[in-house]
N, CA, C and O atoms as a Tripos MOL2 file, in Angstrom:
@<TRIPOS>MOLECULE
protein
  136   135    34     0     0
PROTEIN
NO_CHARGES

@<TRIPOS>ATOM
      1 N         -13.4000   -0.6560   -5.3610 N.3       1 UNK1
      2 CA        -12.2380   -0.0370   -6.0130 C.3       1 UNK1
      3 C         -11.7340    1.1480   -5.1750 C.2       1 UNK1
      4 O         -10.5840    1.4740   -4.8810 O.2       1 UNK1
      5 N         -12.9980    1.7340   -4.8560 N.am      2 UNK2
      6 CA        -12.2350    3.1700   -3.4870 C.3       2 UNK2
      7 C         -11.2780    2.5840   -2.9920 C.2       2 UNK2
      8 O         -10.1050    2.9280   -3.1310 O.2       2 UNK2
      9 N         -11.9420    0.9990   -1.9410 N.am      3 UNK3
     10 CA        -10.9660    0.9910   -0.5120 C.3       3 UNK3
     11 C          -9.7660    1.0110   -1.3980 C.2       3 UNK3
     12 O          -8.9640    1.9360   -1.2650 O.2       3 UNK3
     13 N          -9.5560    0.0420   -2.3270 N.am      4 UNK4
     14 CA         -8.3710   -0.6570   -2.9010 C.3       4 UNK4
     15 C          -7.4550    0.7470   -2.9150 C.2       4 UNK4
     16 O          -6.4090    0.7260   -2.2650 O.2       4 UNK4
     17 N          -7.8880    2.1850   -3.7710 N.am      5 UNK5
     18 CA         -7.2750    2.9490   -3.5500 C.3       5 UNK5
     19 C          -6.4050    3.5810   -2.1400 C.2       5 UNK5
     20 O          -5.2070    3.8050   -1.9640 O.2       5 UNK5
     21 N          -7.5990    3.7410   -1.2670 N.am      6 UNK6
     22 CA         -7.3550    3.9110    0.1310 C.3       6 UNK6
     23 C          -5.9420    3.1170    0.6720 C.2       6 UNK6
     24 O          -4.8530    3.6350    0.9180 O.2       6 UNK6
     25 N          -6.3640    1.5770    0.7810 N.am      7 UNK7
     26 CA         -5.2080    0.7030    1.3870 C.3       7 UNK7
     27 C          -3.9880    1.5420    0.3280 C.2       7 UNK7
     28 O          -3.3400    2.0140    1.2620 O.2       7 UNK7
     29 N          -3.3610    1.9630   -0.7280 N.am      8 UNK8
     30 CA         -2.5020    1.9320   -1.4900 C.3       8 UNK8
     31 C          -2.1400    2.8380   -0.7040 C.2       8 UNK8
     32 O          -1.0790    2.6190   -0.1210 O.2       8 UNK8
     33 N          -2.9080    4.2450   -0.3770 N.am      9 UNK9
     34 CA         -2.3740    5.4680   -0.0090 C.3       9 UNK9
     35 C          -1.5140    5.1780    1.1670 C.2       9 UNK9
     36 O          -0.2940    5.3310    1.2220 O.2       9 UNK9
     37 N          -2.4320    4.6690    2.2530 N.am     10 UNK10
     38 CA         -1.7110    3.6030    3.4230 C.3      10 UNK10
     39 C          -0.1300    3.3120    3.3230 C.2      10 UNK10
     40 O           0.7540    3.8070    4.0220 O.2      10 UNK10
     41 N           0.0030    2.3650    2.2570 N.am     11 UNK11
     42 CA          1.3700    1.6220    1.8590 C.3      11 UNK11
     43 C           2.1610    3.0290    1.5030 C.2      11 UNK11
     44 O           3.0620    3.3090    2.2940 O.2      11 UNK11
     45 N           2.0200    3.6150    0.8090 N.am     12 UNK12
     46 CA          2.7240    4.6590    0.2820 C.3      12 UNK12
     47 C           2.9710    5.4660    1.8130 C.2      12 UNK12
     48 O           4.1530    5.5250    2.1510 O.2      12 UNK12
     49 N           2.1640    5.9650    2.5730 N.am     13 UNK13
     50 CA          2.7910    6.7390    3.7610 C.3      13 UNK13
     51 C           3.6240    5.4300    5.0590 C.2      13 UNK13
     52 O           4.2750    5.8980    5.9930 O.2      13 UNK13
     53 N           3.5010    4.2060    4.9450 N.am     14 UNK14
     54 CA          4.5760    3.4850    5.3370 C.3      14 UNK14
     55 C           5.9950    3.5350    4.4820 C.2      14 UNK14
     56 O           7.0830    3.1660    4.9250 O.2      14 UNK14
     57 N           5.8120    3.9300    3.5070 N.am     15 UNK15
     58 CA          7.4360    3.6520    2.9820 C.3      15 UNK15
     59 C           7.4430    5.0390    2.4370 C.2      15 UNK15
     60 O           7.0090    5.0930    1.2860 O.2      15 UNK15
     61 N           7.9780    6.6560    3.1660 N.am     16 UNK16
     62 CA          8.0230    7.5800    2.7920 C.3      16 UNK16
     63 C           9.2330    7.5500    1.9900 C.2      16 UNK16
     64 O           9.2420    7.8280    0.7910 O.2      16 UNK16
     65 N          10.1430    7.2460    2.5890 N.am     17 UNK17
     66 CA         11.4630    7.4180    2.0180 C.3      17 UNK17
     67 C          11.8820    6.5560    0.6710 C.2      17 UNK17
     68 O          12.4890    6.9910   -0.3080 O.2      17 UNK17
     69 N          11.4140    5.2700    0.8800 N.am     18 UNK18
     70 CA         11.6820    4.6630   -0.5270 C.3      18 UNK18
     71 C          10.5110    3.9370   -1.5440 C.2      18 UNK18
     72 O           9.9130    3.1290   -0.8340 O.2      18 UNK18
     73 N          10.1810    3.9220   -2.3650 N.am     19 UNK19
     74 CA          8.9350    3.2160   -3.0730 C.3      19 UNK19
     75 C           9.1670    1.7850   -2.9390 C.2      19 UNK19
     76 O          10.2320    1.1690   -2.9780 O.2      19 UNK19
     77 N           7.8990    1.3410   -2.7630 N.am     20 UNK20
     78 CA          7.9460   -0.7270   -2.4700 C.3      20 UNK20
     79 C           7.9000   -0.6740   -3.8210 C.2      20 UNK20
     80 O           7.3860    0.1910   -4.5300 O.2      20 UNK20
     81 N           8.4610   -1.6400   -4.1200 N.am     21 UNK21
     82 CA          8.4250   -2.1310   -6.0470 C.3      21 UNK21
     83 C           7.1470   -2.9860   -5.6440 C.2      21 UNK21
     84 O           6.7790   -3.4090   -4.5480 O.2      21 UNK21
     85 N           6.6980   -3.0700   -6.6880 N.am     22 UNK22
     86 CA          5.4820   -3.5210   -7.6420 C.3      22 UNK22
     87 C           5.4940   -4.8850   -6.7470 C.2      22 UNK22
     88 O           4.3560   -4.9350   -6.2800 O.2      22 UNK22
     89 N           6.2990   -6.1270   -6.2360 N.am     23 UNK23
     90 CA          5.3990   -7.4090   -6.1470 C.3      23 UNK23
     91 C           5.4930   -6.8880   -4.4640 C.2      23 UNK23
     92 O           4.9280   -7.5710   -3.6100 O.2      23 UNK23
     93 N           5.9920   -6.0600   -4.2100 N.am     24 UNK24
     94 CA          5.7440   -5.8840   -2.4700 C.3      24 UNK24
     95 C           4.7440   -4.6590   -2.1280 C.2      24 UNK24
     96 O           4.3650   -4.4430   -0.9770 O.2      24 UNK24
     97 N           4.2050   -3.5760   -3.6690 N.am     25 UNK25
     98 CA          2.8850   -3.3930   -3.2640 C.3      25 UNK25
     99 C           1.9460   -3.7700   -3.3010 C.2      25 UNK25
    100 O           0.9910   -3.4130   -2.6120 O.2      25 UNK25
    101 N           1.9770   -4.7650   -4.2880 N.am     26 UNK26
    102 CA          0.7720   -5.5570   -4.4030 C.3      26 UNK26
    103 C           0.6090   -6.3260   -3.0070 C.2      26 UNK26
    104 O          -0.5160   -6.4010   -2.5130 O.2      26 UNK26
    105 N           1.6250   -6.8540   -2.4150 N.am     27 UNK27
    106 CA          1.2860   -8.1120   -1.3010 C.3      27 UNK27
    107 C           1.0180   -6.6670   -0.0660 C.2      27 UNK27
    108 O           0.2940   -7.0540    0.8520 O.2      27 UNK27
    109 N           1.3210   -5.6250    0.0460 N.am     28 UNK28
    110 CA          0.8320   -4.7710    0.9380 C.3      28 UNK28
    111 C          -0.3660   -4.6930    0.8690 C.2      28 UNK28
    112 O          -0.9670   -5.0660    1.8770 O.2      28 UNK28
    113 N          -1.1500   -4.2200   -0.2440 N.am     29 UNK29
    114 CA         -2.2970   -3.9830   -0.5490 C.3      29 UNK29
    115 C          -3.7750   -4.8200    0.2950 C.2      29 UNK29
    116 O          -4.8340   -4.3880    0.7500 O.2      29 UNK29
    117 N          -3.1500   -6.2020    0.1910 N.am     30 UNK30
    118 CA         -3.8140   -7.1650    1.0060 C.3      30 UNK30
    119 C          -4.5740   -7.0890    2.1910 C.2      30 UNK30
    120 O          -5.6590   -7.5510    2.5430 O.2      30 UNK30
    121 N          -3.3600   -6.0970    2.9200 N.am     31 UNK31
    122 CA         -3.3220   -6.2510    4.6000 C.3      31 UNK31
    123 C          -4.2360   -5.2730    5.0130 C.2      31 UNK31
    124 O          -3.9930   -4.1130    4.6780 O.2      31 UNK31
    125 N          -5.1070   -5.4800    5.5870 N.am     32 UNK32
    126 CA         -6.1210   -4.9000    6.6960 C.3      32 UNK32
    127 C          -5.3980   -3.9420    7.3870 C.2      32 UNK32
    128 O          -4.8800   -4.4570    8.3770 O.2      32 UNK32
    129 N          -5.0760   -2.4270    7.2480 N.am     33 UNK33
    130 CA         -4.7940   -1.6390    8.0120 C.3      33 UNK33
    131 C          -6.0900   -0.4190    8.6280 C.2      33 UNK33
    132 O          -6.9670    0.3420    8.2190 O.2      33 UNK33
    133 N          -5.5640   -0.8140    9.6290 N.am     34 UNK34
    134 CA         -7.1870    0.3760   10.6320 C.3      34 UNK34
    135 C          -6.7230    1.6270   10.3690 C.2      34 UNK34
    136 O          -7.3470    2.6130   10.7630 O.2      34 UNK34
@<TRIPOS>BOND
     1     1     2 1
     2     2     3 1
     3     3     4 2
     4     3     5 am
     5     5     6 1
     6     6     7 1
     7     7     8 2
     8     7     9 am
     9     9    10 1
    10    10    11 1
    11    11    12 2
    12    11    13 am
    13    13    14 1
    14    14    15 1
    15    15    16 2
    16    15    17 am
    17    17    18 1
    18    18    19 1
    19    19    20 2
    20    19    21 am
    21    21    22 1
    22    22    23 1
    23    23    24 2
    24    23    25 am
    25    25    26 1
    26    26    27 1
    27    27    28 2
    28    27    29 am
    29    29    30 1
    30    30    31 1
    31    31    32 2
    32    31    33 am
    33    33    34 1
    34    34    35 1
    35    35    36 2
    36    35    37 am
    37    37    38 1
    38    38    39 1
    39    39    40 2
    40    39    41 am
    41    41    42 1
    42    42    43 1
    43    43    44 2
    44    43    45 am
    45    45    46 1
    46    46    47 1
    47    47    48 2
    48    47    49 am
    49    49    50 1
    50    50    51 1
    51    51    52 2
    52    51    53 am
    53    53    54 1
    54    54    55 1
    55    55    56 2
    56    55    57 am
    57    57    58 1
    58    58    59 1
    59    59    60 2
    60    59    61 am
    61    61    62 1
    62    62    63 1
    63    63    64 2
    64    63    65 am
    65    65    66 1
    66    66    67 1
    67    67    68 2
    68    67    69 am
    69    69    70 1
    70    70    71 1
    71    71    72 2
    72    71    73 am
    73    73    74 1
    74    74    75 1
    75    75    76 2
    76    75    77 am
    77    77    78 1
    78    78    79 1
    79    79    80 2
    80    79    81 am
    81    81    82 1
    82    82    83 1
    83    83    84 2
    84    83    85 am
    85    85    86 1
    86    86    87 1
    87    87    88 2
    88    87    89 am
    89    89    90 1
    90    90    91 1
    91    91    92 2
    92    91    93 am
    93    93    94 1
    94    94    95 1
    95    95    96 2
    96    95    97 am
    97    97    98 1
    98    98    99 1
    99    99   100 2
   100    99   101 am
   101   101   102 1
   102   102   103 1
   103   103   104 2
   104   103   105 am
   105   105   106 1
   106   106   107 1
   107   107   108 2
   108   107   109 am
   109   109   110 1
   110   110   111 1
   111   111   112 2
   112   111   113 am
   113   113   114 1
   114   114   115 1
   115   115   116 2
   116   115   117 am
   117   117   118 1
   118   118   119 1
   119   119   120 2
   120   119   121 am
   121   121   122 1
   122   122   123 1
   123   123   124 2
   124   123   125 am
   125   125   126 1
   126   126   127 1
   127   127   128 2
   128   127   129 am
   129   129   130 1
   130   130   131 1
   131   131   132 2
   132   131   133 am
   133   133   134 1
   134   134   135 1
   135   135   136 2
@<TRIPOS>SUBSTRUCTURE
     1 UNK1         2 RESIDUE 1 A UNK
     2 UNK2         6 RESIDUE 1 A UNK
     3 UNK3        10 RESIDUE 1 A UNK
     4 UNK4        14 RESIDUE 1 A UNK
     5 UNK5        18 RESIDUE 1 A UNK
     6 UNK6        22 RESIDUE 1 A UNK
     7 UNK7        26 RESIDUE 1 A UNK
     8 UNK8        30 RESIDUE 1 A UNK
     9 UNK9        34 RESIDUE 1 A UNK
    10 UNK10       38 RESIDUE 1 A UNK
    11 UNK11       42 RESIDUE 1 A UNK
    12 UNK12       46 RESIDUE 1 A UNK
    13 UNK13       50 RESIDUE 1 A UNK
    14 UNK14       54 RESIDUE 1 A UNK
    15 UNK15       58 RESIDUE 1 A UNK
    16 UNK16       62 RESIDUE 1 A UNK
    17 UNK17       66 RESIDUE 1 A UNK
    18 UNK18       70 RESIDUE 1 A UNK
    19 UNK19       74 RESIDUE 1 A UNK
    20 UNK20       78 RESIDUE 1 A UNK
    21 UNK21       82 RESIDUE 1 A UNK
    22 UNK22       86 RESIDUE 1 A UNK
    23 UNK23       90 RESIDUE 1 A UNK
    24 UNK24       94 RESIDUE 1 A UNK
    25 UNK25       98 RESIDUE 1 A UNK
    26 UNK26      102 RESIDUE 1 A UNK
    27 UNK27      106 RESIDUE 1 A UNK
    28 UNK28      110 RESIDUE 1 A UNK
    29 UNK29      114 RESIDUE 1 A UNK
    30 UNK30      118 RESIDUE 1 A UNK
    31 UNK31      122 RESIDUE 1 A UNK
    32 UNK32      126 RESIDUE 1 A UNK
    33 UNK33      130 RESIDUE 1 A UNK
    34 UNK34      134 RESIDUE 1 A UNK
């Protein structure tokens, strides 16, 4: 449940300027970022 948090924070500092709606954070969430 951490990482899951972690990857979110991730997504959120890729899209500073606008929020991903809900079915394009979820499919972010997915992705393996280093």
């Amino acid at each position: 449940m951490t990482q899951n948090l972690t990857n979110r924070r991730w997504v959120l500092v890729d899209y500073p300027d606008s929020m991903p709606s809900e079915d394009n954070f979820d499919l972010q969430v997915g992705l393996d970022i280093p």
